[in-house]
C-alpha positions in Angstrom: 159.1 70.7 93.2 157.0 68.0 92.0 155.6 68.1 88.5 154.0 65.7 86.2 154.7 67.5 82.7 156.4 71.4 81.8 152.7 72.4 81.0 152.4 72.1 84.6 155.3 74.5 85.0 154.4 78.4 86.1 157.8 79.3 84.5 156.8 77.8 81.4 153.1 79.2 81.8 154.5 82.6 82.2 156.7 82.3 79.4 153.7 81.4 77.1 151.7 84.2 78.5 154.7 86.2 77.7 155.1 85.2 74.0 151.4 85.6 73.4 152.5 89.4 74.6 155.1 89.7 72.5 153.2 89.1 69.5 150.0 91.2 69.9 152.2 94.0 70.8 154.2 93.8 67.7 151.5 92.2 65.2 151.7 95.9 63.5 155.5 96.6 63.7 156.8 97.5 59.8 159.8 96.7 61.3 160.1 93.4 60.3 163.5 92.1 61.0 163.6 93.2 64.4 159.8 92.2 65.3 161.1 88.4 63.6 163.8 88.9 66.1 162.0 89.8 69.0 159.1 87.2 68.0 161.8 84.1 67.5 163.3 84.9 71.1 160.1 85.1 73.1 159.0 81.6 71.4 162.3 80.7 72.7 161.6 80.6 76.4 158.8 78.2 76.7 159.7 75.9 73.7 163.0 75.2 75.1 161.5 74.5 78.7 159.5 72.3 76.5 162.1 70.4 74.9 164.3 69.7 77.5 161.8 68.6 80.2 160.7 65.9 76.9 164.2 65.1 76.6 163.5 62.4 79.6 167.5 63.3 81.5 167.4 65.9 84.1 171.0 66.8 82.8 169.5 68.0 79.5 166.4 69.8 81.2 169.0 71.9 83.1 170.9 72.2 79.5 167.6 73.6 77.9 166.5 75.6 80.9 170.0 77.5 80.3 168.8 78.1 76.7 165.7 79.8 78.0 167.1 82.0 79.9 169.6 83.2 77.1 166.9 83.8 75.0 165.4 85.7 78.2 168.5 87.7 77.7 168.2 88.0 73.7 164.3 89.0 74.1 164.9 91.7 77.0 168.1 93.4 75.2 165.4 93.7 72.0 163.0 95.3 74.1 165.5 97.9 75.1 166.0 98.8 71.5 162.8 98.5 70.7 161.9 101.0 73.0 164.7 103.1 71.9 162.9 102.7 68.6 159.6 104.1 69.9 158.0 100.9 69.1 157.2 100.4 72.4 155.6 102.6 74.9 156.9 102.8 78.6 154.5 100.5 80.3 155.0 97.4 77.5 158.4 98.3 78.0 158.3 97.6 81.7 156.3 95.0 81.7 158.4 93.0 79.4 161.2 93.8 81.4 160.1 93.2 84.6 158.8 89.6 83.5 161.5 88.9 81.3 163.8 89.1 85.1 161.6 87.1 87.0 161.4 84.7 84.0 165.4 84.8 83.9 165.3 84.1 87.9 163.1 81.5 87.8 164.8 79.4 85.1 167.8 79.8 87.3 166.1 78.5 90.3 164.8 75.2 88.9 167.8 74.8 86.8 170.1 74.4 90.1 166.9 72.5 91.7 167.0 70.0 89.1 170.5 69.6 88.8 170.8 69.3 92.7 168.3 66.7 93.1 170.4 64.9 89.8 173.5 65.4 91.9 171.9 63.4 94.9 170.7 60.3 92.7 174.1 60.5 91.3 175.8 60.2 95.1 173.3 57.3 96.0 173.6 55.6 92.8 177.6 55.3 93.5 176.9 54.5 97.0 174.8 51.5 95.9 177.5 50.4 93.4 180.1 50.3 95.6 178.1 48.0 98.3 177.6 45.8 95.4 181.4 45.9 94.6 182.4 45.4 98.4 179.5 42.0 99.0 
């Protein structure tokens, strides 16, 4: 998967769309810890994507990816409640749900990409080393 910057990302564009979501649906929820709660978290996805991929070491992009996908995690257990609540009708509810999965899914697929692909430099970079040692 070649990519020039995260903006170029459809995980991370999905988990934009998806905070953007999250706050008009909530903009008029009174219940204010919960909707800081459920705000915080769905910022979390994309700005984490964010800082890792700027972090410049595909180890740390895999490290931040893993945060996203917690707060994936965080954000879809506060749906639940929320729609436990009655703050959220059935079709928010399964939409958030259903995208906060496929959000979760992806993450996990270009974390193990990106940590594969590290894991082969890694393996060539050794091999080099060790022709230089044994010249």
């Amino acid at each position: 998967m070649a990519y020039q910057s995260f903006e170029d990302l459809e995980v991370w564009q999905r988990g934009c769309r998806l905070s953007v979501d999250i706050y008009r649906t909530f903009e008029d929820c009174r219940k204010y810890s919960l909707k800081d709660q459920i705000e915080r978290a769905s910022l979390s996805v994309p700005c984490n994507m964010a800082e890792g991929s700027e972090r410049g070491s595909s180890k740390d992009f895999a490290h931040f990816l893993n945060f996203s996908k917690g707060s994936c995690g965080e954000l879809r257990t506060q749906v639940y409640i929320a729609r436990k609540l009655k703050l959220l009708d059935k079709s928010d509810f399964d939409h958030f749900v259903t995208e906060t999965k496929e959000l979760s899914k992806m993450l996990e697929g270009l974390r193990r990409s990106i940590l594969a692909k590290n894991k082969g430099k890694e393996k060539r970079g050794r091999r080099a080393a060790n022709l230089r040692l044994n010249t």
